[in-house]
N, C-alpha and C positions, 0 to 999 in steps of 0.2 A: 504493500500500500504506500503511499504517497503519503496519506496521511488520514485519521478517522476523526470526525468532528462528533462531539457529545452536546448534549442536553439536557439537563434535568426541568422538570415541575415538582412543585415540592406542597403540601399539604396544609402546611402553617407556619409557622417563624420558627418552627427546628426543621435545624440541615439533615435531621435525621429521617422524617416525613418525606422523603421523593416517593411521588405516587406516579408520575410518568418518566420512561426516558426514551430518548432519540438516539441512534446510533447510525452515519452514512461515512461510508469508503469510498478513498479515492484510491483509483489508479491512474497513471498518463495523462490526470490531469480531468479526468471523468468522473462521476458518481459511480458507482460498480455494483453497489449492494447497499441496501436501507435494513434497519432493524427499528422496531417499537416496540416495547413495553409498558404495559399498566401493572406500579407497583403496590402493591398493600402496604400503608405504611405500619409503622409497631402499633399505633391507635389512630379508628377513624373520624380524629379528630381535623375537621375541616372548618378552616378557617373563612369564613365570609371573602374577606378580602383576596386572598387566594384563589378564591371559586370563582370570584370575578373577573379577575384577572387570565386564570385557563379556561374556565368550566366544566373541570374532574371534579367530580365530587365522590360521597362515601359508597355509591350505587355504586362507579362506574369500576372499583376496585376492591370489590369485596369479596370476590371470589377467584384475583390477582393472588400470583405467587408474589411471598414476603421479597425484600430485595437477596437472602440471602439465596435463595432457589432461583432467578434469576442469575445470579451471580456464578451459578458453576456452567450455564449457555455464555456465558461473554468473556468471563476471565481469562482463559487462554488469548484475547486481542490485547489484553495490557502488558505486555513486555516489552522489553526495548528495542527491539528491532521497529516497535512503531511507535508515531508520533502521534496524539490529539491532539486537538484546538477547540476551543470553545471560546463563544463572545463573551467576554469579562470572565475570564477563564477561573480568576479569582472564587465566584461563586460555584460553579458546578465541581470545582475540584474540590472544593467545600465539601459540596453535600455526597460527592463520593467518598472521600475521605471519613465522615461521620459515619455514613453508611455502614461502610465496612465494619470501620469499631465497633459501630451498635448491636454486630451480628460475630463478636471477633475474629474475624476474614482478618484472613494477613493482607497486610499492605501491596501492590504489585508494584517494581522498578519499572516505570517507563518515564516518557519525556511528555512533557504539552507546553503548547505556543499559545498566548493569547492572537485574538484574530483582529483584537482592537488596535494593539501597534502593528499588525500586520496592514492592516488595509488604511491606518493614517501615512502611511509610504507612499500611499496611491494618492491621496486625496489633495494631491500638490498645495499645503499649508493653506486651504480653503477653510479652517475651521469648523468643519463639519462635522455634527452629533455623535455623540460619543456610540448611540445608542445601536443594534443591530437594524433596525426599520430607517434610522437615518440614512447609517452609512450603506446599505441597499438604496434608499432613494436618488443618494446623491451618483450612483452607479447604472440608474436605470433597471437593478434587478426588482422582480419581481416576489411579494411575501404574500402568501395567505395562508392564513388561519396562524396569527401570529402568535405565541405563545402555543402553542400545538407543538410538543417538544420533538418532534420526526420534523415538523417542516420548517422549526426554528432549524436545524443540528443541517437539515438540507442546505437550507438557506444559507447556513454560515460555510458551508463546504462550495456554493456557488461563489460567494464572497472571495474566498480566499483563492478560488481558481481563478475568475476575473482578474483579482489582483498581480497573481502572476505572470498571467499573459499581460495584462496593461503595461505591464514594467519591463516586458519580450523576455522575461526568464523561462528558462524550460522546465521547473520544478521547483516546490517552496521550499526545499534544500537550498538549490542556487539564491533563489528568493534571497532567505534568512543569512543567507551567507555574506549577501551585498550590504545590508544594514545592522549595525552595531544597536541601534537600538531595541531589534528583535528581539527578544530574550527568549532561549528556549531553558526550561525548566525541568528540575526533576521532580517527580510527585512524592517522592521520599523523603523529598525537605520541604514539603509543604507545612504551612504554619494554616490549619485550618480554620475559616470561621466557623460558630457551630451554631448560632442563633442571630435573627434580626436583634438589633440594641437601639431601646430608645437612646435618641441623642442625649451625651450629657452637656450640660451647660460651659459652655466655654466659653473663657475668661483671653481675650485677645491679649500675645504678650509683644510690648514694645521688642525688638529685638538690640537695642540697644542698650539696653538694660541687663542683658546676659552679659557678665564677664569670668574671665575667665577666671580660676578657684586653684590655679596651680601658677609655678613658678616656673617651669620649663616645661616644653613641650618634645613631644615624640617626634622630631622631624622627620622619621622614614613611616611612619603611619600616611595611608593613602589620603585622610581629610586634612592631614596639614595642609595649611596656605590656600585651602580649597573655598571657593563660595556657593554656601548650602541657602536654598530655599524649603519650607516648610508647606505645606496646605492639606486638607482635613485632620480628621480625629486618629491619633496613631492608639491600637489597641491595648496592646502589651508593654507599655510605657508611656509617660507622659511627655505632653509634647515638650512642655519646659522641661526636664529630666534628659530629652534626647539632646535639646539645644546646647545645653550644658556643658554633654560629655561632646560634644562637638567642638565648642568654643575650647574646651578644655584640651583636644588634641591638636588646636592651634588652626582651627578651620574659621571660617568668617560668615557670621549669618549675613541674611538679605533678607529685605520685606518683599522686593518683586522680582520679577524675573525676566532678566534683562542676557543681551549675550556675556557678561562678565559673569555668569552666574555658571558652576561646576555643576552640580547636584542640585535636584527637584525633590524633595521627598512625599512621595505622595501615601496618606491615611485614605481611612473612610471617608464619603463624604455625605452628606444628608443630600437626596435627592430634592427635597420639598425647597433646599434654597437654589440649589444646582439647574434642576429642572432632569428630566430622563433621563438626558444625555450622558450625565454622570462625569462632564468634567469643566472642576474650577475654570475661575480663568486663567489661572496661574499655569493651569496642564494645559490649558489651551495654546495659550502665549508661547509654552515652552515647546510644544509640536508644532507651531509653525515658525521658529527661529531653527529645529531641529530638521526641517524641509528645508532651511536654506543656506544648511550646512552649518550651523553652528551646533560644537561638540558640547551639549547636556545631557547627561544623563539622569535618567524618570527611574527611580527609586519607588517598588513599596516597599511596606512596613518590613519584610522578609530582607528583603535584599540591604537596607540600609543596616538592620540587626546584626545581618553576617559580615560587612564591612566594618564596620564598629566593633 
């Protein structure tokens, strides 16, 4: 394969609840094979907002194999000879990741690429939606039945084919090979989410205001001398706590993000200020300076922890 695009639907605000999944193969740059699944989640607790959003409900999965009997049909596809993608890949590897554990299924080695900096490569710094129905619009491809986890998981596999041919690569190997900002991932060092979290309240911090708390610095550490920007809510640390140990290893905060800027670090972000698209302006601004060649690099919460 080329590569297999995933999809979850999930039941209510636990990543443990997937009640649907999408599974389509690419070969040579084709669709080759579609799978669907309707999962039973642990309990048929269905959340309104949820049902809104797909319309599975408790009927349509009641007599749905659990995920883990699903799990012995698909398992042998996650090893590392292949690659996933999934849009905001962040969430579906999520809710596999819980999955598993809720049923303790050992973990599989393999790789996955978000499709979101995949296809901002293509979007020549137009600024366009973060979202999967944007950036198909902005491509001319076609969605229906959106949130229907087969024809999102389609949909993101047309996406990312598009994108390759637009770019004249002959495979998203070559693709991802061209842009440093791709990041391909292993699922074994995923740092999983495992519930939605009401926002908490946050307290804007001046960044001038950070200084630094030590007398010398690590100069062969990779944030010396570096200029880091911050935007949303970081999970497993606090945002003043990261800035800290940043300013502390001789790096230099920023409020926006400009070409003198190294490092983006991007948290959660609440979608109700953001809107769908799910990216600040700060990730906006920084994808289209990164279209025009200038070298930033877009940190999440993972990637910033393991350099630190």
């Amino acid at each position: 394969m080329d590569f297999i695009t995933i999809d979850f639907e999930i039941a209510n605000y636990d990543y443990n609840s997937a009640c649907s999944m999408g599974l389509v193969f690419v070969s040579n740059n084709e669709i080759v094979d579609k799978k669907h699944f309707y999962i039973q989640p642990p309990t048929l607790d269905f959340h309104p907002a949820m049902v809104d959003v797909h319309g599975i409900t408790a009927e349509h999965v009641k007599d749905a194999k659990k995920f883990d009997g699903i799990w012995e049909e698909i398992k042998d596809f996650f090893n590392y000879s292949n690659v996933f993608v999934a849009h905001n890949a962040q969430f579906d590897m999520s809710v596999l990741h819980v999955c598993l554990k809720e049923y303790n299924l050992d973990l599989p080695d393999f790789t996955y690429i978000d499709s979101i900096p995949i296809s901002t490569r293509s979007c020549k710094g137009k600024g366009v939606g973060n979202s999967l129905k944007d950036r198909l619009d902005h491509f001319g491809i076609s969605l229906e039945n959106h949130h229907d986890a087969l024809a999102d998981a389609v949909a993101t596999a047309e996406l990312v084919i598009h994108c390759v041919k637009f770019k004249k690569r002959n495979s998203l190997e070559a693709y991802c090979g061209t842009y440093r900002s791709i990041l391909i991932k292993r699922f074994l060092e995923l740092n999983p989410n495992k519930s939605f979290q009401k926002r908490k309240k946050f307290n804007k911090i001046n960044v001038n205001e950070v200084e630094a708390s030590v007398e010398t610095f690590n100069e062969t550490h990779i944030f010396f001398g570096k200029s880091f920007v911050f935007t949303g809510e970081l999970q497993s640390i606090e945002r003043k706590t990261a800035m800290q140990k940043v300013v502390d290893l001789g790096g230099v905060l920023k409020s926006g993000v400009s070409k003198k800027v190294n490092y983006l670090v991007v948290g959660q972000q609440d979608n109700s200020l953001i809107g769908e698209g799910g990216l600040s302006t700060k990730e906006k601004k920084a994808y289209v300076l990164i279209e025009q060649e200038v070298d930033i690099k877009i940190l999440n919460e993972d990637d910033f922890l393991k350099l630190l």
